[in-house]
FIGUDREN-955526 format. One record per atom (N, C-alpha, C): chain; atom name; x, y, z; residue number from 1; residue in one letter. Coordinates in steps of 0.001 Angstrom, whole numbers, plus 500000, padded with zeros to 6 digits. Layout:
// residues N
A, CA, X, Y, Z, NUM, A
...
***
This chain:
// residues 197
A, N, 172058, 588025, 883596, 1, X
A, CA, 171223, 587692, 884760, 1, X
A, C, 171457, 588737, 885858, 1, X
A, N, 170559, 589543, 886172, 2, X
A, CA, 170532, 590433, 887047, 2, X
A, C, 169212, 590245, 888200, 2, X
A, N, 170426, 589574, 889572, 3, X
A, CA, 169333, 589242, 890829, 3, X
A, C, 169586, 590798, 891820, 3, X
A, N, 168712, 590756, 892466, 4, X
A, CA, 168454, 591998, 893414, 4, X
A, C, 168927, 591188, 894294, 4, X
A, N, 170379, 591201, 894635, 5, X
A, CA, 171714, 590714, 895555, 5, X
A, C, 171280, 591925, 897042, 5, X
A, N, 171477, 592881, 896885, 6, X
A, CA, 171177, 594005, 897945, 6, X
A, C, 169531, 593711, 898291, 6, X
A, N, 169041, 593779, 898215, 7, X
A, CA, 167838, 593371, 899044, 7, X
A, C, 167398, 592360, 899284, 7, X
A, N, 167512, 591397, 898479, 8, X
A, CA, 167732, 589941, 898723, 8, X
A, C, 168397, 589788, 900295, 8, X
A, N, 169706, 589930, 899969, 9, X
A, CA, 170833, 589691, 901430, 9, X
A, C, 170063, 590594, 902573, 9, X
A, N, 169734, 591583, 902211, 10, X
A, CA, 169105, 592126, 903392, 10, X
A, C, 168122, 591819, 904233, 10, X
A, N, 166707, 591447, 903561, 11, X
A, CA, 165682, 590596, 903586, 11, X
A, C, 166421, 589454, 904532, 11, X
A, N, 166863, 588456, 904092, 12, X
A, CA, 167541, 587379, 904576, 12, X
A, C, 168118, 587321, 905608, 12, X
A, N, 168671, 588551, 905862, 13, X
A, CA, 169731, 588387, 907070, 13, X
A, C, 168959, 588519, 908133, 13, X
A, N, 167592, 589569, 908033, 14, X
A, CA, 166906, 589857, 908777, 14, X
A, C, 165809, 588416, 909372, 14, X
A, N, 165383, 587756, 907888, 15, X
A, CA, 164950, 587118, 909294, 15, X
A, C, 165644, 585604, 909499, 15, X
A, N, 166924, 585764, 909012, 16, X
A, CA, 167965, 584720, 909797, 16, X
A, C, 167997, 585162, 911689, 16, X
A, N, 168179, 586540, 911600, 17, X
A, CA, 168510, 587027, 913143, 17, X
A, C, 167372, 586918, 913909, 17, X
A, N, 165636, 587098, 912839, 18, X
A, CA, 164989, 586951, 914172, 18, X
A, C, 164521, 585605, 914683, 18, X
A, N, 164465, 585487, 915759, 19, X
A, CA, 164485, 584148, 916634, 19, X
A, C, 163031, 583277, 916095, 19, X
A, N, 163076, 582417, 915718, 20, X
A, CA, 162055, 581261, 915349, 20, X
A, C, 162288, 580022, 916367, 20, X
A, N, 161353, 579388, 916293, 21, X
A, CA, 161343, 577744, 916527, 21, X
A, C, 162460, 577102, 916757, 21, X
A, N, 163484, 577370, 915235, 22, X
A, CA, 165081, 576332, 915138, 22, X
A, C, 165851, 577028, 916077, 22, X
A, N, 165676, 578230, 916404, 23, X
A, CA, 166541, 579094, 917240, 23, X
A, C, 166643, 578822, 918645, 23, X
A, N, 165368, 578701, 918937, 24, X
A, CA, 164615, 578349, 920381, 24, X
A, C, 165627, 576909, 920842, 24, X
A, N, 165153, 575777, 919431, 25, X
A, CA, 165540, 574629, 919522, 25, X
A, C, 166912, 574287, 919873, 25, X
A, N, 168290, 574718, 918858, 26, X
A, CA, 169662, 574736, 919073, 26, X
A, C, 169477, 575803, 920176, 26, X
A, N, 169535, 576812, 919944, 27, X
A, CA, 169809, 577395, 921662, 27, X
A, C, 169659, 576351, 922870, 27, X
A, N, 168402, 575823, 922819, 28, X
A, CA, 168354, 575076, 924224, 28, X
A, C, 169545, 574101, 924744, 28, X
A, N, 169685, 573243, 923173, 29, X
A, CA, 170682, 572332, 922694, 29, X
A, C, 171913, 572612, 923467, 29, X
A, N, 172157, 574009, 922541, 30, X
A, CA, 173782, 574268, 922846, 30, X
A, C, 174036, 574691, 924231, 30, X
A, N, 172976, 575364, 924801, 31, X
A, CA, 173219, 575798, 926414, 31, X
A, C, 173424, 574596, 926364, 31, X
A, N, 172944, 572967, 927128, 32, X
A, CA, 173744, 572184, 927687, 32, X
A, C, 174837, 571143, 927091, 32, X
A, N, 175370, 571226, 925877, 33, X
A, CA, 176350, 570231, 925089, 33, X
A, C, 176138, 571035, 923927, 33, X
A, N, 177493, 570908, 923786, 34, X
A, CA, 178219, 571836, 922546, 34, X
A, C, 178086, 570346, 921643, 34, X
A, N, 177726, 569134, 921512, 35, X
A, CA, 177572, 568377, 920781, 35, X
A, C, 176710, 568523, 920124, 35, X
A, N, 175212, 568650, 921190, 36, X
A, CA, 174297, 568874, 920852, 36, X
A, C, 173180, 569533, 919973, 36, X
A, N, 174121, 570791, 920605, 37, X
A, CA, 174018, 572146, 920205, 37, X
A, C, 174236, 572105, 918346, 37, X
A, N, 175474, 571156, 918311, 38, X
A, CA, 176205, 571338, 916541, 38, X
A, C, 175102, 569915, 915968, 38, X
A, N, 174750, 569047, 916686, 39, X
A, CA, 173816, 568138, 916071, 39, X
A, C, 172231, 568458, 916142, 39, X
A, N, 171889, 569838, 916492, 40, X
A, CA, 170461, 570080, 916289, 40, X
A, C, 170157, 571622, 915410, 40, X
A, N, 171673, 571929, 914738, 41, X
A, CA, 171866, 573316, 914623, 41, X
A, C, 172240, 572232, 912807, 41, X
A, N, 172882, 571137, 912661, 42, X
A, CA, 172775, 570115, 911297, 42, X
A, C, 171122, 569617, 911165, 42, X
A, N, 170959, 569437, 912180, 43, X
A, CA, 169598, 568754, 912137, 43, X
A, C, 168530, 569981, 910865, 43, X
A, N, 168649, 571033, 911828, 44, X
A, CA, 168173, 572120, 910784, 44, X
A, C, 168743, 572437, 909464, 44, X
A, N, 169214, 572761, 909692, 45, X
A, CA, 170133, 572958, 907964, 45, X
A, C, 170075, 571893, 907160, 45, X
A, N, 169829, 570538, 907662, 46, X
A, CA, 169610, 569429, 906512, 46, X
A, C, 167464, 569474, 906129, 46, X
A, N, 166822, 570184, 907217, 47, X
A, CA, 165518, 570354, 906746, 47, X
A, C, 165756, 571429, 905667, 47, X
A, N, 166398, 572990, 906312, 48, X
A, CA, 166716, 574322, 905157, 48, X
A, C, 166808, 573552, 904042, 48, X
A, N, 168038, 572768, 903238, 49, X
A, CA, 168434, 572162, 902774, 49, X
A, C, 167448, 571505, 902101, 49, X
A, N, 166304, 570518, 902403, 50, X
A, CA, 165531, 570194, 901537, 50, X
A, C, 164226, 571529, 901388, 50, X
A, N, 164013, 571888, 901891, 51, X
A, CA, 162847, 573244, 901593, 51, X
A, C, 163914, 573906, 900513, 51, X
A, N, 164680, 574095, 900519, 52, X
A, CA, 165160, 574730, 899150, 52, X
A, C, 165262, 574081, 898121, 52, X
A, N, 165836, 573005, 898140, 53, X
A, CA, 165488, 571689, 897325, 53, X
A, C, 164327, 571720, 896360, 53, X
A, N, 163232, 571371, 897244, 54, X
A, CA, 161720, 571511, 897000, 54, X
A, C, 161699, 572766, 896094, 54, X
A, N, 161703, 573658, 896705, 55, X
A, CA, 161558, 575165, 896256, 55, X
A, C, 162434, 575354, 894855, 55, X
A, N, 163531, 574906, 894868, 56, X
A, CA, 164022, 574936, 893248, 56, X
A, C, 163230, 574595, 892603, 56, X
A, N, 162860, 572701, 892763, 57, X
A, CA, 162322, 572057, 891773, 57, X
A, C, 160887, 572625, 891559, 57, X
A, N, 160377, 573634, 892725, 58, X
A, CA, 158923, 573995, 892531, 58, X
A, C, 157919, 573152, 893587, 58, X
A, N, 158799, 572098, 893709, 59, X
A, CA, 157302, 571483, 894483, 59, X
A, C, 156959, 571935, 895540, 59, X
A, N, 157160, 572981, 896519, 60, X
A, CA, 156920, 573600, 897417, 60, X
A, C, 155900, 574780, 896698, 60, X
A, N, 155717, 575022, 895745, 61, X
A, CA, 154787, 576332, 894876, 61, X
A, C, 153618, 575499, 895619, 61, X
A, N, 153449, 573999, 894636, 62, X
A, CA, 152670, 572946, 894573, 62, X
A, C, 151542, 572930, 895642, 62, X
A, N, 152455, 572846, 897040, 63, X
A, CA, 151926, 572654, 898394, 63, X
A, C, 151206, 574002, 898855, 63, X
A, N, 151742, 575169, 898069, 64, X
A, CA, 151227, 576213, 898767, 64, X
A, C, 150184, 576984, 897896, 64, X
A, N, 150008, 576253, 896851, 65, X
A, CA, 148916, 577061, 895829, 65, X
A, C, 147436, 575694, 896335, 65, X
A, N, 147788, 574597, 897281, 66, X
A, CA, 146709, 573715, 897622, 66, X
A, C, 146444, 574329, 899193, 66, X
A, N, 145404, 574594, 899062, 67, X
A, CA, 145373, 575363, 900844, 67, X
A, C, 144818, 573953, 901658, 67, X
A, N, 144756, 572458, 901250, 68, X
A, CA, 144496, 571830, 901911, 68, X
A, C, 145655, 571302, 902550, 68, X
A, N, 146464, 571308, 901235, 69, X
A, CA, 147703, 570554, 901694, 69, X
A, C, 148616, 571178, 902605, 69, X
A, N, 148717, 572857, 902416, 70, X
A, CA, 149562, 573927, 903472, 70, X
A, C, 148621, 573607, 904917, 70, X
A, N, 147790, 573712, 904651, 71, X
A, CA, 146500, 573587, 906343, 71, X
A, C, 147873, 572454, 906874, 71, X
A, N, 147511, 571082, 906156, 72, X
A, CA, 147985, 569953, 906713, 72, X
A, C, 149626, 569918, 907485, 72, X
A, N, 149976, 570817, 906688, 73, X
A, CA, 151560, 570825, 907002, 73, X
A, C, 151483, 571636, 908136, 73, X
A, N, 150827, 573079, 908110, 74, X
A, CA, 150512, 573828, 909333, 74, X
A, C, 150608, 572839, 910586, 74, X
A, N, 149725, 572448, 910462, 75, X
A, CA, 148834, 571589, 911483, 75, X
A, C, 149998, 570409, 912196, 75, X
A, N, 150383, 569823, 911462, 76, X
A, CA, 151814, 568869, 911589, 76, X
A, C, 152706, 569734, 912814, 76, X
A, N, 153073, 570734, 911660, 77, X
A, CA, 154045, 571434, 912304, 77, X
A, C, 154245, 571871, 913803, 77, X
A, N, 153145, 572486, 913514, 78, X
A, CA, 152487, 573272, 915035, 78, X
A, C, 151987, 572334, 916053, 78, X
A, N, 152011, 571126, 916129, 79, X
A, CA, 151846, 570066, 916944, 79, X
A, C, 152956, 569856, 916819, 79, X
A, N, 153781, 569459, 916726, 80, X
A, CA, 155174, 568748, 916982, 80, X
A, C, 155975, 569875, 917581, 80, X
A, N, 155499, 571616, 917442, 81, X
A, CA, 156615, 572236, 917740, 81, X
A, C, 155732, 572338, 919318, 81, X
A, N, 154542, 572523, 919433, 82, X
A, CA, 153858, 572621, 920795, 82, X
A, C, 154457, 570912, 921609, 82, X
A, N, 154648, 569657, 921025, 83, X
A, CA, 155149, 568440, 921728, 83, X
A, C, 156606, 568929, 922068, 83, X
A, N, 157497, 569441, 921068, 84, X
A, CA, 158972, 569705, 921984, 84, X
A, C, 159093, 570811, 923107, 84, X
A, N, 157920, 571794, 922761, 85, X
A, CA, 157658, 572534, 923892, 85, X
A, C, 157280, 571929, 925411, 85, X
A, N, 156065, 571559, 925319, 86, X
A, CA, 156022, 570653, 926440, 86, X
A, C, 157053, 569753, 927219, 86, X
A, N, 157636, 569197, 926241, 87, X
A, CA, 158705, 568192, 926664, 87, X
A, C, 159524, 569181, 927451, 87, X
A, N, 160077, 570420, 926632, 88, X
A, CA, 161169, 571118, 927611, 88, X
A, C, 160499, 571933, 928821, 88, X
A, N, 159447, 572144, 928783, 89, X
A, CA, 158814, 572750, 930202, 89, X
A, C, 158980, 571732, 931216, 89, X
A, N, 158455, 570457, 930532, 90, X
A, CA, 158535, 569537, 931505, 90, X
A, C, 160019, 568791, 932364, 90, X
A, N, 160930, 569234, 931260, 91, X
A, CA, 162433, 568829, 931812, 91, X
A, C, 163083, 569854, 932640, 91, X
A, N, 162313, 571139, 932893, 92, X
A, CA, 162714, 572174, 933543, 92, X
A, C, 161921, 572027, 934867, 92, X
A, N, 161230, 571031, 935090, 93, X
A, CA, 160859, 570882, 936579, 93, X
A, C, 161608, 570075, 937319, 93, X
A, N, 162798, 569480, 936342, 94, X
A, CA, 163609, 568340, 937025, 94, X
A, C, 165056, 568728, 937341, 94, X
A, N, 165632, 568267, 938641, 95, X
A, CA, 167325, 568389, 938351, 95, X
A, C, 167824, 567549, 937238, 95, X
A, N, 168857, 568724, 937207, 96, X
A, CA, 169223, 568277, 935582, 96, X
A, C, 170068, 566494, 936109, 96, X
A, N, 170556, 565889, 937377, 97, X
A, CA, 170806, 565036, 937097, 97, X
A, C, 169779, 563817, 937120, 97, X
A, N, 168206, 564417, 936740, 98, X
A, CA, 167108, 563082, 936554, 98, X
A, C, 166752, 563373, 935254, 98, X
A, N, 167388, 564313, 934696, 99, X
A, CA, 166807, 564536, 933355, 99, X
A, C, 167325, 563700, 932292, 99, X
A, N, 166151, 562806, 931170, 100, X
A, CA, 166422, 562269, 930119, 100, X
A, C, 167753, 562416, 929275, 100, X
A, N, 168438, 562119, 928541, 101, X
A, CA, 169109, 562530, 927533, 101, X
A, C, 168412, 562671, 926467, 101, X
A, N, 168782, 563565, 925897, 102, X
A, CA, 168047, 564060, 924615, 102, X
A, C, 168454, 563184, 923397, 102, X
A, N, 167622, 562772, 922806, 103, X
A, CA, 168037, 561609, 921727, 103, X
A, C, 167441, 562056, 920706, 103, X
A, N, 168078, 562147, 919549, 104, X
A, CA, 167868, 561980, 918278, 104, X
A, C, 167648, 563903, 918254, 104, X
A, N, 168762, 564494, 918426, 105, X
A, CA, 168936, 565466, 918748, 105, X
A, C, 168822, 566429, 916872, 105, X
A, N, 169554, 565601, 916114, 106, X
A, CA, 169352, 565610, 914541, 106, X
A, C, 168342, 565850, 914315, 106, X
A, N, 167500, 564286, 914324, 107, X
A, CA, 166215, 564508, 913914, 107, X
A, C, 164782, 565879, 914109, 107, X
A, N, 165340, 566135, 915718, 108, X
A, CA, 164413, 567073, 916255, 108, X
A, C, 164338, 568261, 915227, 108, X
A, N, 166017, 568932, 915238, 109, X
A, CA, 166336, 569809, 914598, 109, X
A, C, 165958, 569960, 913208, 109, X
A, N, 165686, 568641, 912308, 110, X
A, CA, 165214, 568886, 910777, 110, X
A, C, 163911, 568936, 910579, 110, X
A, N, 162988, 567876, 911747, 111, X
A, CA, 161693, 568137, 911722, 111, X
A, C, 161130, 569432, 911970, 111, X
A, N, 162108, 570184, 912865, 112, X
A, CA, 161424, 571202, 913419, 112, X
A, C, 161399, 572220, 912450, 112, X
A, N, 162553, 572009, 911665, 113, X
A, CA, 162619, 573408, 910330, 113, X
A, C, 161658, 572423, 909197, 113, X
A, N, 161521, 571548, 909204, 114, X
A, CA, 161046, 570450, 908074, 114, X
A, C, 159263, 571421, 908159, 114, X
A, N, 159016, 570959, 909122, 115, X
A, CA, 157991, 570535, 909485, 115, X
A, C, 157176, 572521, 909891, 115, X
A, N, 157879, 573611, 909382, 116, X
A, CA, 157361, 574823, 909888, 116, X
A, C, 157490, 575346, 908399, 116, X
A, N, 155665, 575964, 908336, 117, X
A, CA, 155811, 576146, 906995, 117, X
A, C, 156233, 577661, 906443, 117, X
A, N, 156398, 578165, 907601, 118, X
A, CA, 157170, 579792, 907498, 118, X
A, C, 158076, 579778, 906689, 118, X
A, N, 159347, 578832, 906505, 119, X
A, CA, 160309, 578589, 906290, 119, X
A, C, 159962, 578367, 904675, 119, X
A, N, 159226, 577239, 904241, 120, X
A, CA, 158596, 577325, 903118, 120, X
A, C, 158415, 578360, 902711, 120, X
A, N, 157162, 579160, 903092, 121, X
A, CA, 157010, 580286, 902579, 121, X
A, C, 157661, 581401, 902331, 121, X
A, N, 159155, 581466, 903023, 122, X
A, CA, 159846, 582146, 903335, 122, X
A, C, 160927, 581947, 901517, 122, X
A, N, 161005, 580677, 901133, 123, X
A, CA, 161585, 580746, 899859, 123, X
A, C, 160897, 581020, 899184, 123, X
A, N, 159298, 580706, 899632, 124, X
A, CA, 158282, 581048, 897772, 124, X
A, C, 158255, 582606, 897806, 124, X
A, N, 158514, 583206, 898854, 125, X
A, CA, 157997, 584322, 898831, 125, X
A, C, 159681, 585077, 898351, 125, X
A, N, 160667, 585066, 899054, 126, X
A, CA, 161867, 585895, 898885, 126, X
A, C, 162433, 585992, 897691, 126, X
A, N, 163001, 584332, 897453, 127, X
A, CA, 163767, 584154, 896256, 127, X
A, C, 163009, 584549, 895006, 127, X
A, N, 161822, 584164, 894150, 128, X
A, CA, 161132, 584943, 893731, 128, X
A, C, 161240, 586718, 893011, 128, X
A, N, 161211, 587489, 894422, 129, X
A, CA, 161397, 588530, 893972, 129, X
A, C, 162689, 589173, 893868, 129, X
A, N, 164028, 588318, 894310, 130, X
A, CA, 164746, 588524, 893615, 130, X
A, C, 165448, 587971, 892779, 130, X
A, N, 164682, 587012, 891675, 131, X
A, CA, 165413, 586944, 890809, 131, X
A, C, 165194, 587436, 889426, 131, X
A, N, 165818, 587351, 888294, 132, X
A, CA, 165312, 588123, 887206, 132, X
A, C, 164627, 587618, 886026, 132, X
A, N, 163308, 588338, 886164, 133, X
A, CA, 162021, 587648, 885128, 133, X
A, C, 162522, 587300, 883517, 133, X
A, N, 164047, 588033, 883161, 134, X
A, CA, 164414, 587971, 881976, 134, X
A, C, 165157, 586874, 881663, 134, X
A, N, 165356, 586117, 882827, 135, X
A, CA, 166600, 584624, 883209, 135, X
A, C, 165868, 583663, 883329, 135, X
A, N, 166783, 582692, 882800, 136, X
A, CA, 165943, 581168, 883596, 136, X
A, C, 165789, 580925, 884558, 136, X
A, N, 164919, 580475, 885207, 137, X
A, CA, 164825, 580674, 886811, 137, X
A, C, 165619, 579441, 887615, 137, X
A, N, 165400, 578426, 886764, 138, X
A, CA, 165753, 577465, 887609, 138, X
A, C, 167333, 577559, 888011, 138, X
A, N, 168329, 578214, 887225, 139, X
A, CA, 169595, 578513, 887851, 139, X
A, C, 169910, 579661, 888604, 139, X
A, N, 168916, 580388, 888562, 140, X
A, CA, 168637, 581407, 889808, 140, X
A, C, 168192, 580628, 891119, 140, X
A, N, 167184, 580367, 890959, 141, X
A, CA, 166572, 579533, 892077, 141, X
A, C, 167383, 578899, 893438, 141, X
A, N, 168258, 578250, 891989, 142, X
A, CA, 169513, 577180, 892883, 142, X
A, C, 170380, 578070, 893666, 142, X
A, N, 170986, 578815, 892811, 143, X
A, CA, 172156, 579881, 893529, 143, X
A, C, 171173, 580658, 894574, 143, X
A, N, 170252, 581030, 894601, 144, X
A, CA, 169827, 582016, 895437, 144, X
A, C, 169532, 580827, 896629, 144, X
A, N, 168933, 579958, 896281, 145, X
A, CA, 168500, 579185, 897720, 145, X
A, C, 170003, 578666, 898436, 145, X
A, N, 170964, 578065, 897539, 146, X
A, CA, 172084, 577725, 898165, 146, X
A, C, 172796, 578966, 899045, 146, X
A, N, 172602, 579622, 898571, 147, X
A, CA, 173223, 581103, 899474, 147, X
A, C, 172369, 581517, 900346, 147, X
A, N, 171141, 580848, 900869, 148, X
A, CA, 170262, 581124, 901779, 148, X
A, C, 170681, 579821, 902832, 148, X
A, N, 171069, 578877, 902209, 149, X
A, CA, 171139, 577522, 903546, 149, X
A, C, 172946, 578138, 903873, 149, X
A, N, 173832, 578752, 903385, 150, X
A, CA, 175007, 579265, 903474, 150, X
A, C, 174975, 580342, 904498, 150, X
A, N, 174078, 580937, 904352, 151, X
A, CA, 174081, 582114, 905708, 151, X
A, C, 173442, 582066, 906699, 151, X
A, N, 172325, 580812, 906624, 152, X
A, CA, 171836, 580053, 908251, 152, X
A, C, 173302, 579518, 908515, 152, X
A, N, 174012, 578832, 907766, 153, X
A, CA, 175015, 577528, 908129, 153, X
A, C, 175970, 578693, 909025, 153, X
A, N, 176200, 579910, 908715, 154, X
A, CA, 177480, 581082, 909231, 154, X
A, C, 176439, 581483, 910300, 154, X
A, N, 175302, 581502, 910227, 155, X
A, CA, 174766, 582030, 911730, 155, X
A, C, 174895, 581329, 913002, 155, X
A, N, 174549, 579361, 912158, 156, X
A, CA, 174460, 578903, 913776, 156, X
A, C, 176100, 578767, 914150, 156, X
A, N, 176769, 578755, 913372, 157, X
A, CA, 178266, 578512, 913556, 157, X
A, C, 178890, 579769, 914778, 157, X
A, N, 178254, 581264, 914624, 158, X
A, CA, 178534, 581933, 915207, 158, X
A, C, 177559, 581519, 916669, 158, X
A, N, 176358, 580899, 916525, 159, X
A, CA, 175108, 581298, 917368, 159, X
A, C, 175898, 579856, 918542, 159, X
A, N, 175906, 578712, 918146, 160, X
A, CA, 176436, 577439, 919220, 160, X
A, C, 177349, 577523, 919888, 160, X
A, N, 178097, 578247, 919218, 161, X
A, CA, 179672, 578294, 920185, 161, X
A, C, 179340, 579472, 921404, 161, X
A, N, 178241, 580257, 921037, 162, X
A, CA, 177984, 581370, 921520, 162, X
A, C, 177040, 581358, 922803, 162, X
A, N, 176350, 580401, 922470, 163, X
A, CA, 175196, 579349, 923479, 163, X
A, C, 175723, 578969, 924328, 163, X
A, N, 176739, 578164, 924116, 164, X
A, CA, 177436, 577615, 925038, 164, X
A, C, 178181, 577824, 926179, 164, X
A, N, 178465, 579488, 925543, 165, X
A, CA, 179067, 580084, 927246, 165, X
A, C, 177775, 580492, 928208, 165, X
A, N, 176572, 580715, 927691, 166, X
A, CA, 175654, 580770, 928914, 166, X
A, C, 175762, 579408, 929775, 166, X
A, N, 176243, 578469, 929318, 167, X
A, CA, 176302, 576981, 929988, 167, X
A, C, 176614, 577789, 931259, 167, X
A, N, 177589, 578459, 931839, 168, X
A, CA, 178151, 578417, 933196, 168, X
A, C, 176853, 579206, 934264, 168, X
A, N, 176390, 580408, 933682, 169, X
A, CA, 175188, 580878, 933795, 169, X
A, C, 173860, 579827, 934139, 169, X
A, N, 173930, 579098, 933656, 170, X
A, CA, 172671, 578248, 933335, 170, X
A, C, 172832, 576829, 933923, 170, X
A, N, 174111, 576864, 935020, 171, X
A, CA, 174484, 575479, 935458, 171, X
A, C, 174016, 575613, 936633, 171, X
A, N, 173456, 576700, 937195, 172, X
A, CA, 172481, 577281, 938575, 172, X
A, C, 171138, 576539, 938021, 172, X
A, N, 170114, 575344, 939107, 173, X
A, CA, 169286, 574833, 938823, 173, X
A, C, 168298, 576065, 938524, 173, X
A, N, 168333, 576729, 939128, 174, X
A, CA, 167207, 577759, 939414, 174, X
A, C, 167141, 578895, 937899, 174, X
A, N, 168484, 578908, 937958, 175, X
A, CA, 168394, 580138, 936250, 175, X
A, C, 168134, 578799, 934724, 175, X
A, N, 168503, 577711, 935501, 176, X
A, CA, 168258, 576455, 934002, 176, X
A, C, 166982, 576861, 933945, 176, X
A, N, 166077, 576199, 935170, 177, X
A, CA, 164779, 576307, 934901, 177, X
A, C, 163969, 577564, 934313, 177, X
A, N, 164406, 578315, 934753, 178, X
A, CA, 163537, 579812, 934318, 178, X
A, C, 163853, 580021, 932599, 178, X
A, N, 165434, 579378, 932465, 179, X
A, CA, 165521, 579368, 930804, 179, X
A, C, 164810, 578693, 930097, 179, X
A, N, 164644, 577135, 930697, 180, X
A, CA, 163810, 575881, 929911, 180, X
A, C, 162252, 576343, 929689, 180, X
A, N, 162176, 577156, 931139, 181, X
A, CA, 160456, 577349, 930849, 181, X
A, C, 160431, 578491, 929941, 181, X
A, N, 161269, 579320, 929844, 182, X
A, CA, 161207, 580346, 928573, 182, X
A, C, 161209, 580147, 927228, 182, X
A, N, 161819, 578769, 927439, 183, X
A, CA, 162318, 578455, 925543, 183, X
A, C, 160973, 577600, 925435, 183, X
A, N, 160931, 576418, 926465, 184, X
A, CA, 159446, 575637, 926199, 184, X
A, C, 158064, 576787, 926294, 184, X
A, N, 158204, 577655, 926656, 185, X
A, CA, 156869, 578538, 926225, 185, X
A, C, 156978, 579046, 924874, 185, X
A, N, 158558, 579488, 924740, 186, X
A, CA, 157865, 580387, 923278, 186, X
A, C, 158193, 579574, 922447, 186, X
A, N, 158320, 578293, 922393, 187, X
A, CA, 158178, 577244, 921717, 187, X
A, C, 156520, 576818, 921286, 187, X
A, N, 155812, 576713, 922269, 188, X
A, CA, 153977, 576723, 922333, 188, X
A, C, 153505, 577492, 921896, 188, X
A, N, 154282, 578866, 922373, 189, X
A, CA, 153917, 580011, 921505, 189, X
A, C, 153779, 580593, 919486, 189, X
A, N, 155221, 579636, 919595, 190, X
A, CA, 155437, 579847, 917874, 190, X
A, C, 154345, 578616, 917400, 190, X
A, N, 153984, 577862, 917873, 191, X
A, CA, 153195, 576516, 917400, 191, X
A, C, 151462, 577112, 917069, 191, X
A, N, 151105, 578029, 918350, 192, X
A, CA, 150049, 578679, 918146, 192, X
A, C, 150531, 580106, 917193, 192, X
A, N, 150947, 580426, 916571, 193, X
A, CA, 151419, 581541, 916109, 193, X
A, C, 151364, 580847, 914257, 193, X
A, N, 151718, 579318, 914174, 194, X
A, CA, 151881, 579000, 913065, 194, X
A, C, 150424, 578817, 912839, 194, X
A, N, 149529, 577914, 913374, 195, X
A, CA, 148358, 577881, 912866, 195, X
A, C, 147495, 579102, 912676, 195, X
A, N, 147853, 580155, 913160, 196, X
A, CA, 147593, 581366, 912953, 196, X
A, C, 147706, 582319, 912090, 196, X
A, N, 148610, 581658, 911180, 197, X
A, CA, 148860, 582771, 909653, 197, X
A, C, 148709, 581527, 908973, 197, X
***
């Protein structure tokens, strides 16, 4: 069994680093609670976690060879990521001591990778080409996707703890807000960006 390990990892790492939706999401998280931050940074990795899932067993091919059914998921997605957007624009007009607590901080985090079909596409498309047409796939599949939810899991590990020192930065009402409205925009932004490809 010969997988293309070197471009594979490369591919991967790259767009582990560039900033999406889940990034936006735990970032916001971890700037204010390092709890948070580690329960919306699981939240994701248990969505990764089933999109690879899916993607072993194939049923993610399924969804994406039906362009009604990808529309639908689009569409899901990109509304729920434009609703947490809003929500955080809107918590950035408030002092932080009238602001909600964030609940179900998990959940947000798995829907939000659950629910973005980049991420999907991101296994039908990668793992794929590197594994080898001469092998069974399905034990490729596995190892390659498990080593894909393994190097999100080492990113946010580095990325929360890392979030968290802007906390002191970001405990100025005035620099919170300018952050919240940054993350809740390009939050709206990635939502219109998904229905768009």
């Amino acid at each position: 069994m010969h997988i293309a390990w070197t471009s594979f990892l490369l591919a991967l790492v790259v767009i582990t680093v560039v900033p999406g939706p889940d990034f936006v999401l735990v970032m916001g998280n971890a700037v204010r609670s390092f709890k948070k931050g580690v329960e919306a940074a699981l939240g994701v990795l248990t969505g990764l976690l089933i999109h690879a899932t899916l993607a072993t067993v194939g049923l993610s091919a399924l969804v994406a060879a039906a362009p009604a059914a990808l529309f639908v998921v689009k569409a899901i997605g990109a509304l729920y990521l434009a609703y947490i957007g809003f929500m955080t624009l809107r918590s950035a007009s408030k002092p932080l001591n009238e602001q909600p607590q964030q609940k179900n901080v998990f959940l947000r985090g798995m829907l939000c990778d659950l629910l973005n079909p980049k991420v999907m596409l991101t296994f039908l498309s990668l793992i794929p080409q590197a594994m080898d047409p001469n092998a069974a796939p399905l034990p490729q599949a596995a190892v390659l996707s498990a080593v894909t939810v393994g190097v999100f899991a080492v990113f946010w590990v580095i990325v929360v703890p890392s979030a968290r020192q802007l906390g002191r930065l970001l405990s100025r009402p005035r620099t919170r807000a300018v952050f919240e409205r940054v993350c809740g925009t390009a939050l709206i932004g990635l939502a219109a960006s998904v229905l768009a490809t």
